[in-house]
C-alpha positions in Angstrom: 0.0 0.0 0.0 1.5 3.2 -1.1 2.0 6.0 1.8 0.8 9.3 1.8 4.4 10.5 1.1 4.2 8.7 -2.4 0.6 9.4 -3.0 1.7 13.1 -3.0 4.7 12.9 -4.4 2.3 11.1 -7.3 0.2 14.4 -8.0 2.4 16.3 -7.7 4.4 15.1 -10.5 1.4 14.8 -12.5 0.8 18.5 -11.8 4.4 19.6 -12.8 4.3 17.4 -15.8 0.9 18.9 -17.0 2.1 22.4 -16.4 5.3 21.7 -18.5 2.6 20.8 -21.4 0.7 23.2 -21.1 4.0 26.0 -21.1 3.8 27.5 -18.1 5.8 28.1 -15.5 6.5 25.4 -13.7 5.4 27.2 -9.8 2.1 28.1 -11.5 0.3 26.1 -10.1 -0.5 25.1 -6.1 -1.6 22.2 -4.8 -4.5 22.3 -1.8 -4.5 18.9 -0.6 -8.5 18.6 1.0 -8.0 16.7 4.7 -11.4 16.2 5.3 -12.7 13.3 7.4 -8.6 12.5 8.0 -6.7 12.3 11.4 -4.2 15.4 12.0 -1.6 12.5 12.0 -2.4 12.1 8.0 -2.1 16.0 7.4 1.7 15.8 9.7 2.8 13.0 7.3 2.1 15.2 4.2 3.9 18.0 6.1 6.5 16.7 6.5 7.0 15.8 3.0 7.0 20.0 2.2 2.5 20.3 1.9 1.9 23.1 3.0 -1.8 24.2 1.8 -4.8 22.5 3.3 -8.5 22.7 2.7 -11.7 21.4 4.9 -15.2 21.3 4.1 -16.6 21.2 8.0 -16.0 24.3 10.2 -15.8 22.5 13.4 -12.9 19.5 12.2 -11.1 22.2 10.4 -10.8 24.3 13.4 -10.1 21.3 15.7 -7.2 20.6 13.1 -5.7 24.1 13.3 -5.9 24.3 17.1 -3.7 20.7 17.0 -1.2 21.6 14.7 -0.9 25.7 15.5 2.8 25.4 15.6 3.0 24.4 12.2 2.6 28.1 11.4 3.2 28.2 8.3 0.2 25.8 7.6 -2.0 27.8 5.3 -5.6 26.6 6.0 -8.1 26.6 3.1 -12.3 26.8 4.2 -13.4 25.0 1.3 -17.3 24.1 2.2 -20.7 25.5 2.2 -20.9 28.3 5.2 -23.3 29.1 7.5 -23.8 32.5 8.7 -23.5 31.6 12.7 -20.4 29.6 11.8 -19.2 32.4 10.0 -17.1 34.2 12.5 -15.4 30.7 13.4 -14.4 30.9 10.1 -13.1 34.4 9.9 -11.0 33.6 12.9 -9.4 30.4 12.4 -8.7 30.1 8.6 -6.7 32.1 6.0 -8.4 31.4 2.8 -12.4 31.3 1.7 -12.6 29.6 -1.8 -16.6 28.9 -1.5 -18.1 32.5 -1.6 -21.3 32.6 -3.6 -23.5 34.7 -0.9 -22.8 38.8 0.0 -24.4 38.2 3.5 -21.4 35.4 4.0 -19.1 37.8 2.6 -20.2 40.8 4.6 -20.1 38.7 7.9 -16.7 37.4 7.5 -16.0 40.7 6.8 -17.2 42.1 9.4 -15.9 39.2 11.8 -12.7 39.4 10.7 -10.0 39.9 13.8 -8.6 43.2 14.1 -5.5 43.3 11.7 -6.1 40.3 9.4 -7.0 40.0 5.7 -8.9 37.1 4.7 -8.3 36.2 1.5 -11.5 35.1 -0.4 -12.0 33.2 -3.7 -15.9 33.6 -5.4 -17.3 30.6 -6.0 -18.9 30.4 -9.9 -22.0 28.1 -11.1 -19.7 27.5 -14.9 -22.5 25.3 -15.6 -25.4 26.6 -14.5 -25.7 23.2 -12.7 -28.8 23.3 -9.8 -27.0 20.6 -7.8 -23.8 22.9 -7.7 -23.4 26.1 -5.4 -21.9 29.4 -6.8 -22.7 32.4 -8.1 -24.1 32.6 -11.5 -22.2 33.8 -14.6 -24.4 37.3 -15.4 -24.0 38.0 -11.2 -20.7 37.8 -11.3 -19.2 41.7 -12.1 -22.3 43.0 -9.6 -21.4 40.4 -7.5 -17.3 41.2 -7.1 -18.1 44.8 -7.2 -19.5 44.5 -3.9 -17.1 42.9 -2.2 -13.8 44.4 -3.6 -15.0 47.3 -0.8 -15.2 45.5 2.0 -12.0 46.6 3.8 -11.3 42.9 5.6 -11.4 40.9 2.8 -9.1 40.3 0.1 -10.3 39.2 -3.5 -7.8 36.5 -5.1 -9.4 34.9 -7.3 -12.7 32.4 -8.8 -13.1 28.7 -7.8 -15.4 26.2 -9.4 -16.6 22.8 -9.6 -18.1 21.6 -13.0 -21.4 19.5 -13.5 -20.1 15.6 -13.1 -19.5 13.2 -15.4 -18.8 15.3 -18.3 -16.5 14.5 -21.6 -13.4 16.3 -22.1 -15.0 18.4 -24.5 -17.6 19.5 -21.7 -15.0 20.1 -19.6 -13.0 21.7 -21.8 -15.6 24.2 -22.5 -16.4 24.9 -19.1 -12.5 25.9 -17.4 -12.3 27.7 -21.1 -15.4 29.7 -19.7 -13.7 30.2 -16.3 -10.0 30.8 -17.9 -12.0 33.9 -19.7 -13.3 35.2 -16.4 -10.4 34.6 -14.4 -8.3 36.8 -17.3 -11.0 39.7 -17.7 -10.9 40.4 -14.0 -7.2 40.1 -13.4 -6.7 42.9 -15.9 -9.7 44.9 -13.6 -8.6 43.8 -9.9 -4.4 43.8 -9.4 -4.7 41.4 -6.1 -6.8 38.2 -8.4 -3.9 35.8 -8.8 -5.5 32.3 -7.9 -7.6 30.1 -10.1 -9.2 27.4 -8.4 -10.4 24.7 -10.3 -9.3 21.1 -11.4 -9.5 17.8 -8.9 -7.4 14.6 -9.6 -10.2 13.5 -12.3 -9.6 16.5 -14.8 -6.7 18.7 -13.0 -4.7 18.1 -17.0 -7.6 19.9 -18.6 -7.5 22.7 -15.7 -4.4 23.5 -16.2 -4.4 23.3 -19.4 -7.0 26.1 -19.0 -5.1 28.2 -16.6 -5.8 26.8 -13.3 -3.2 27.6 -10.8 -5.0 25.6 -7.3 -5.5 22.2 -8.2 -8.1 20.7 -4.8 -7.2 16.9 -4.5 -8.1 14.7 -1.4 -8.7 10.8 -1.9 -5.4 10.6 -4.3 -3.5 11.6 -1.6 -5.0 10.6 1.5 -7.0 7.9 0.6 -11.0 7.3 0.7 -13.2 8.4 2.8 -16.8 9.0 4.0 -19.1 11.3 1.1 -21.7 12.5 2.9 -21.8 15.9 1.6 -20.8 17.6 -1.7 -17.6 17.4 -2.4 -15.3 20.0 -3.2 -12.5 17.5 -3.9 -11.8 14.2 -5.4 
């Protein structure tokens, strides 16, 4: 049975050669490796093979996670799951990236929740498809949507973040991070602080980058399975 050590090291090398494909640079793109439902012994092991990012779906095992290992500071903890708004000031607290922002009252609590002297950086989650089984903000809401939070003093915009509609063809998908990469571009040009592109899992992460990703969210492929009982944000 292959360790999480060579799990990672895996995607990872998948990641570098895709990027090398695709003729980018080759730190262009992160990994977020998604802990969820796994023991802070599995996240230490992938520490202390150099991971640094980490993403969580649940606000309560994330934060029991970052209490644990809070002197691995330079952990950089990813809230990658639907919010609620009386969870939203855990949230503002604890972690140091939002990638799943698809509501302004959730934006304008963490915003407002936000300890004194702390950015939170934010990504807005995007509806590509137009999928009703997928969360995020639709296409035509988008500008309105970023407008509004750009002036919130507490957060800080990085980027977009999506997950397609399953089971689609590489055409499909193709079509859909080509929608995203064109997004992604037009607002980079508009807002100086957008760098990060989340999109691709272990399934399709060739096609994302291909596309411009530069966060690639992958959990089972390097921690191994685990319990589904909500949507997932990473596969």
């Amino acid at each position: 049975m292959e360790t999480i050590a060579e799990r990672l090291k895996s995607v990872q090398t998948t990641i570098k050669q895709s990027t090398l494909k695709a003729h980018r640079p080759s730190n262009s793109v992160k990994l977020l490796a998604v802990s969820k439902t796994k023991p802070v012994s599995d996240i230490v092991q992938a520490y202390e093979v150099g991971q640094r990012l980490f993403g969580e779906n649940y606000v309560q095992e994330g934060i029991e996670k970052i209490q644990a290992l809070q002197d691995l500071d330079d952990i950089e903890w990813h809230f990658i799951g639907p919010l609620q708004s009386n969870k939203s000031r855990l949230v503002a607290t604890h972690f140091d990236w939002v990638e799943t922002i698809d509501r302004l009252k959730i934006a304008q609590r963490l915003n407002d929740q936000c300890p004194e002297n702390k950015k939170l950086n934010i990504c807005v989650q995007v509806n590509i498809d137009s999928d009703p089984n997928k969360a995020g903000i639709k296409v035509e809401e988008l500008n309105e949507f970023i407008e509004a939070i750009v002036i919130m003093p507490n957060l800080c915009l990085r980027g977009l973040m999506t997950i397609p509609k399953g089971q689609q063809s590489p055409e499909q998908q193709q079509h859909s991070f080509g929608k995203m990469a064109d997004l992604f571009n037009a607002l980079k040009l508009k807002y100086p602080n957008i760098d990060t592109l989340s999109m691709g899992m272990s399934g399709d992460m060739v096609h994302a980058i291909n596309n411009g990703s530069t966060m690639i969210r992958v959990g089972t492929a390097i921690f191994g399975t685990r319990n589904q009982t909500k949507e997932s944000n990473a596969t």
